[in-house]
C-alpha positions, 0 to 999 in steps of 0.5 A, a space after each residue: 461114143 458118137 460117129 462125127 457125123 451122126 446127127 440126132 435130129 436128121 437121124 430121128 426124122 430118118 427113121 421114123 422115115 423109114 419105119 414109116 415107109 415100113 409101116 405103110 402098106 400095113 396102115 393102107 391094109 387097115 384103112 382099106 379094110 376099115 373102109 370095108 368095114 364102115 362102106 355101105 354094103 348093097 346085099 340082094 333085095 327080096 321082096 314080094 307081090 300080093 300073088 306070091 311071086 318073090 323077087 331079089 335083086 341085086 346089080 339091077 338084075 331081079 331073079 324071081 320065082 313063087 314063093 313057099 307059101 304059093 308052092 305049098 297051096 299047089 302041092 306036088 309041081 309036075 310042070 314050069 312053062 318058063 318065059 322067053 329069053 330076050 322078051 320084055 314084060 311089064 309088070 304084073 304081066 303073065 310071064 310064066 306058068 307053074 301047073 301041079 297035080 291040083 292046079 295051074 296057076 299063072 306067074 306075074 312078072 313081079 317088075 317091069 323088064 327083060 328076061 336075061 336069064 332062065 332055070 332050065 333045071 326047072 323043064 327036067 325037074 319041075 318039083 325043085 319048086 316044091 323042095 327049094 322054092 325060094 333058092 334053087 328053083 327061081 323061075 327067071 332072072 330079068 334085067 329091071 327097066 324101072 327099079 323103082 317098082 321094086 320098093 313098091 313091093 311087099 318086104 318080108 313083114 308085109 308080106 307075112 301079114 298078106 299069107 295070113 289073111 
């Protein structure tokens, strides 16, 4: 038998009140992790010159290096001139240089703007350029100062074709 005072309809909306505010923090988890899942996500950008330098960017800092193919051309490295921190270049300005038991070669700052950041591993080892030329062995991190030369570059395909000619 039903207490006098129970009534159905104020106890139906109290506890769906309640299950509701049990379920909550659950159904604000999963739209919060299905926000994650349909929001845009901005991964690192790696593009290429026509010279062989590579360059990925992301939150506007652009860390570069030479590419597989350059390392390849120059043999065994036995040197990197790493760029000045705090000095700005403009693209396509000699920023760097890398010298092997072949050859010397100049680096060109793939994007406009100050370098923030250098590999020191590369003064002690200069021939991680050789077995890690595209992660371990970047050159330089620089801060962009015009990030639209960036779309200007060459994407993997391009850049592919241009190491075939």
């Amino acid at each position: 038998m039903l207490n006098s005072g129970f009534s159905v309809a104020r106890a139906v909306p109290r506890a769906l009140a309640t299950a509701a505010s049990a379920a909550a923090p659950a159904r604000a988890a999963a739209r919060s992790s299905s926000w994650r899942m349909c929001a845009p996500r901005f991964y690192a950008t790696k593009r290429f010159t026509k010279d062989h330098e590579w360059i990925s960017v992301s939150d506007g800092i652009g860390t570069f290096g030479i590419t597989d193919f350059a390392q390849k051309a120059l043999g065994d490295v036995v040197f990197v001139d790493l760029p000045e921190i705090g000095k700005s270049y403009a693209q396509k300005d000699n920023i760097s240089a890398v010298e092997s038991v072949k050859a010397a070669s100049d680096i060109y700052a793939p994007v406009s703007g100050e370098v923030v950041e250098v590999n020191t591993s590369l003064t002690d080892e200069p021939s991680l350029l050789n077995t890690s030329p595209e992660a371990d062995a970047w050159i330089a991190k620089i801060k962009l100062s015009n990030p639209s030369e960036v779309s200007a570059l060459l994407d993997e395909a391009a850049y592919a074709e241009v190491c075939d000619e």
